[in-house]
N, C-alpha and C positions, 0 to 999 in steps of 0.2 A: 433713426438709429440712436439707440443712447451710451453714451461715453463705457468703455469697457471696464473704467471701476462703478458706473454706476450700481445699486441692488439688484441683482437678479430677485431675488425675492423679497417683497415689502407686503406686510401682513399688517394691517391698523385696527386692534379693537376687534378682533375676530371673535365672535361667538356661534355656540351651536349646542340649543336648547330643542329637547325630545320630549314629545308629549307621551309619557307611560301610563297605562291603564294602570287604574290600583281597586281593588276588591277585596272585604272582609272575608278572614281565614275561613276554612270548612265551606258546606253544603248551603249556607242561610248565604254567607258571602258571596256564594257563586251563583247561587238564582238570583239575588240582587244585583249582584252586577249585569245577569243579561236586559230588566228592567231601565235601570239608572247607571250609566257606566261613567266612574270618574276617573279622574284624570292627574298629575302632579307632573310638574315640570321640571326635569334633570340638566342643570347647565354641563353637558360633558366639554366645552368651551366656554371660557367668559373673560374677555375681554382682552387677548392675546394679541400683543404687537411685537415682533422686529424686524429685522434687515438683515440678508443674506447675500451676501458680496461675490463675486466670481470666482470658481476657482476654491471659496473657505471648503475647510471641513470640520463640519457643526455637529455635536453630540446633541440628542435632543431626550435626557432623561428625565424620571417620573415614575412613582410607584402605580401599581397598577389599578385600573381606571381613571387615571390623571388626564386624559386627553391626550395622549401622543398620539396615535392610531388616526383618532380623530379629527387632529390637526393636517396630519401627513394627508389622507383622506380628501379634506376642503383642498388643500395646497395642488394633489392632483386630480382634482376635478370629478369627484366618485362624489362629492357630496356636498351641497349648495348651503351657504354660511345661513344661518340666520341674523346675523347682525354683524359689521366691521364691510373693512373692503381685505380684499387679496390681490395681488398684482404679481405674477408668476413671468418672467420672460418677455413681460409687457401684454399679458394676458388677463383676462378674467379667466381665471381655471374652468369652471363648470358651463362656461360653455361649451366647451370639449371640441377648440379648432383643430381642425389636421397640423395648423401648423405650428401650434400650442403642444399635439400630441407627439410631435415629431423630436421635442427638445427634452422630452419626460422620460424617465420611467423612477416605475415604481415596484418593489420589490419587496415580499414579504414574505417570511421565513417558512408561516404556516399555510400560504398559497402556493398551488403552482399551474403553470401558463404550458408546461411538457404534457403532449399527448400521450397518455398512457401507455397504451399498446402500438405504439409507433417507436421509431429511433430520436434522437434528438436531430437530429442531421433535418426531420420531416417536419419538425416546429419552426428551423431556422430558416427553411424553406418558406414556409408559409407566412412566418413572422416579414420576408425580404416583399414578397408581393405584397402582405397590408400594407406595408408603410414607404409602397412601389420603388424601393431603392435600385439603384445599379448595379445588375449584376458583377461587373467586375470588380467595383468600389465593395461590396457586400461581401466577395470572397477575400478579397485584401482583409477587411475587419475579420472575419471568421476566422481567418490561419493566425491571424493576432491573437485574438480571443484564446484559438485551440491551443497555440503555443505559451500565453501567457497563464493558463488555467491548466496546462495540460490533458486535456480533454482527447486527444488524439485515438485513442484503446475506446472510449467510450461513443463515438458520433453514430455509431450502424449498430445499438445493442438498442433493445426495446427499454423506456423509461422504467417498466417495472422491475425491471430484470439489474436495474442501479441502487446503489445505496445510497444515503441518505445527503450523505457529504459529496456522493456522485451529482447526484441530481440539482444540488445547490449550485453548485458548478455551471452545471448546463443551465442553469435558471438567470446564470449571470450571465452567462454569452448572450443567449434568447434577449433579453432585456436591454440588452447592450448591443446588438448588432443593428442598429439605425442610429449608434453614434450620441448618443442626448447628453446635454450639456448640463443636465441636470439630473441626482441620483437621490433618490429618495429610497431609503434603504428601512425598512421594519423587520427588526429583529432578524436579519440575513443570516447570523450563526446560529440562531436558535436549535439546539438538539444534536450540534454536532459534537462531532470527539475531540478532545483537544487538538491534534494534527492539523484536521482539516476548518480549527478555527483557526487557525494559526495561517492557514493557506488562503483562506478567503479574505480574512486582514491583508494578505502581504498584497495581492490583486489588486485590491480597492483602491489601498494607497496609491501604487505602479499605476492604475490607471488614471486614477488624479493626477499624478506627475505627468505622464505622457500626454493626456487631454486635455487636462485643465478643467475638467467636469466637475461640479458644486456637488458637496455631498452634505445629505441632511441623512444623520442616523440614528436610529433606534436601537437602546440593544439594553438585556440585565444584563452582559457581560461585561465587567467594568473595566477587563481587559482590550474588549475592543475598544471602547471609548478613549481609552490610555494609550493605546497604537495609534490610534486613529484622527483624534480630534483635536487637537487645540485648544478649541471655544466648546463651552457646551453650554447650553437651555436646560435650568430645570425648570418642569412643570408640575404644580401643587393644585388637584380640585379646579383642572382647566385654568389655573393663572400661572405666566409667570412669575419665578420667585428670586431665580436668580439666571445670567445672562453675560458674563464673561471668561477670560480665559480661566481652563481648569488647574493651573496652576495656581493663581489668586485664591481659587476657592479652597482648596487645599490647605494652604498657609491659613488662610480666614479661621477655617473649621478646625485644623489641625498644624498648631505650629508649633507641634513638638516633634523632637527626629532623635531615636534611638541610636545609641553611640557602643557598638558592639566591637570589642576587643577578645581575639580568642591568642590567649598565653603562650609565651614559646615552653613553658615548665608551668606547673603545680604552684602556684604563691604559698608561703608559711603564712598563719595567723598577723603575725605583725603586718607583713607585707599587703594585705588583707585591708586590712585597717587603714592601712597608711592609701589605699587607693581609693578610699570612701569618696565622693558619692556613689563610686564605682559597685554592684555587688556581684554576685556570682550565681552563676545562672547556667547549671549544666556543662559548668568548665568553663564559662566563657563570663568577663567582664561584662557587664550592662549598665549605661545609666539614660536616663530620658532628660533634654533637655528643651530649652527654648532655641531655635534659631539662630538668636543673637549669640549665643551661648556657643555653640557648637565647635567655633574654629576654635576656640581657650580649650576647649574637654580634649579635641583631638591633638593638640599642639601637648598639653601636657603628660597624657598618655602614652604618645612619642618617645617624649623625653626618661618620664620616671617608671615605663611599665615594660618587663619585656614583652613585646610586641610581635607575636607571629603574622599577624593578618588583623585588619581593623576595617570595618561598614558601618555605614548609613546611612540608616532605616528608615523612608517613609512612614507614615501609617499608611495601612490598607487603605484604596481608594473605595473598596466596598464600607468602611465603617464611615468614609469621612460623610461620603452620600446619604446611606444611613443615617448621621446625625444631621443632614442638612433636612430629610426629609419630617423626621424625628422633631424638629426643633417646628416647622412645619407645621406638622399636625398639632401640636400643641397651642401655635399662636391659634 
């Protein structure tokens, strides 16, 4: 048994290279290729290390086909590395033990595990017998699950007959009802409406706090990752590129913070002038500064500006990504 801060997840040099057919365009290419059929090697992993601690909650972002999917994938055991080790819960993932499988799940926005023309109530059934849980431990979690998800109106309706934000829902319970110490999450809001991103955030969190379950997440919504994560992984062309908290990265990429003053009255020209670097932006003072900067802009502002109300502005966590990724593909 290993110490409770030790990694629950320790990934060393993880690679995972695909052998893809390649064949010249048109009619000639494709009779040669059934002849002579070649081949080109795609690393969608190449050489991916770190450590996941109990309990974190880790954003794992990346433009798209960066290897996240692929990563999460290896980690639960759907797909056998070609090169590195993985150590999941003190497991080799792809061997795929019961008792390996009993600490997992894995959850992905554009799958789903809900029998279609059944109720959800008939999945969580069936989900309690594979993974032969107790039955009165099993209904303890479900009125949990029901009551923390609200799910209650929805357990006896057929999955078809659910909406999309419905069925993600029950897709959490389903995935969740054996308890796993460990959440591997791909893209879980994907497609919903804001409300119900809003709901599946509040959940994730709530059950990290009451469980204590390690969350590894995937998402373009850089809302969830800001709710959500603390730490986050970017991945560039299957490497990591960067690897701590999202705050650090932020400052790194973007250490400027907007210093917005909205007037208690209209300024005259002089007044105007006199509040330069400040300018005027739709009624409202604005200046952009440094960090260091900031407590001097608002302190003075204070003093010589009438002042109805005054913010500060991050930048958007979608551009800061953008330019990390941006900067990225260029090296």
């Amino acid at each position: 048994m290993t110490a409770s801060n030790d990694p629950v997840v320790v990934v060393d040099r993880l690679s995972k290279v695909y052998r893809v057919p390649r064949k010249d365009p048109g009619l000639r290419g494709s009779i040669g290729s059934l002849f002579r059929r070649r081949y080109q090697e795609v690393r969608a992993v190449d050489g991916v290390s770190l450590e996941i601690r109990p309990g974190e909650r880790v954003g794992f972002l990346g433009p798209n086909g960066a290897g996240k999917t692929t990563t999460l994938k290896m980690l639960s055991g759907l797909l056998v590395p070609t090169d590195g080790s993985i150590e999941v819960a003190g497991h080799r993932p792809w061997l795929r033990e019961p008792e390996f499988l009993s600490q997992i799940t894995l959850v992905m926005g554009q799958k789903m595990q809900l029998i279609w023309d059944l109720p959800p109530r008939e999945t969580f059934e069936l989900n309690r017998a594979l993974f032969d849980l107790d039955a009165a431990e099993c209904k303890r979690t479900l009125e949990e699950l029901v009551e923390l998800l609200e799910l209650g109106p929805l357990l006896d309706r057929p999955v078809r007959n659910l909406s999309l934000g419905e069925r993600m829902k029950c897709e959490l319970a389903a995935a969740l009802l054996h308890r796993p110490s460990l959440l591997f999450l791909d893209e879980p809001t994907i497609g919903l409406d804001v409300r119900m991103q809003v709901a599946v955030r509040q959940f994730i969190a709530q059950w990290n706090k009451q469980s204590g379950a390690t969350v590894l997440l995937t998402s373009h919504y850089m809302a969830d990752i800001a709710a959500l994560t603390p730490r986050v992984v970017v991945i560039s062309s299957g490497r990591i590129v960067y690897d701590g908290s999202l705050e650090t990265l932020v400052d790194k990429l973007a250490p400027e913070r907007r210093v917005v003053v909205m007037p208690l009255r209209p300024l005259s020209q002089e007044e105007l002038t006199a509040a330069a670097p400040f300018v005027l932006e739709e009624g409202r003072l604005v200046v952009t500064v440094v960090v260091q900067e900031v407590k001097r802009v608002v302190d003075r502002a204070l003093r010589e500006l009438p002042v109805q109300d005054l913010a500060i502005e991050e930048p958007p966590l979608e551009d800061v990504i953008a330019q990390l990724f941006s900067s990225e593909a260029e090296a």
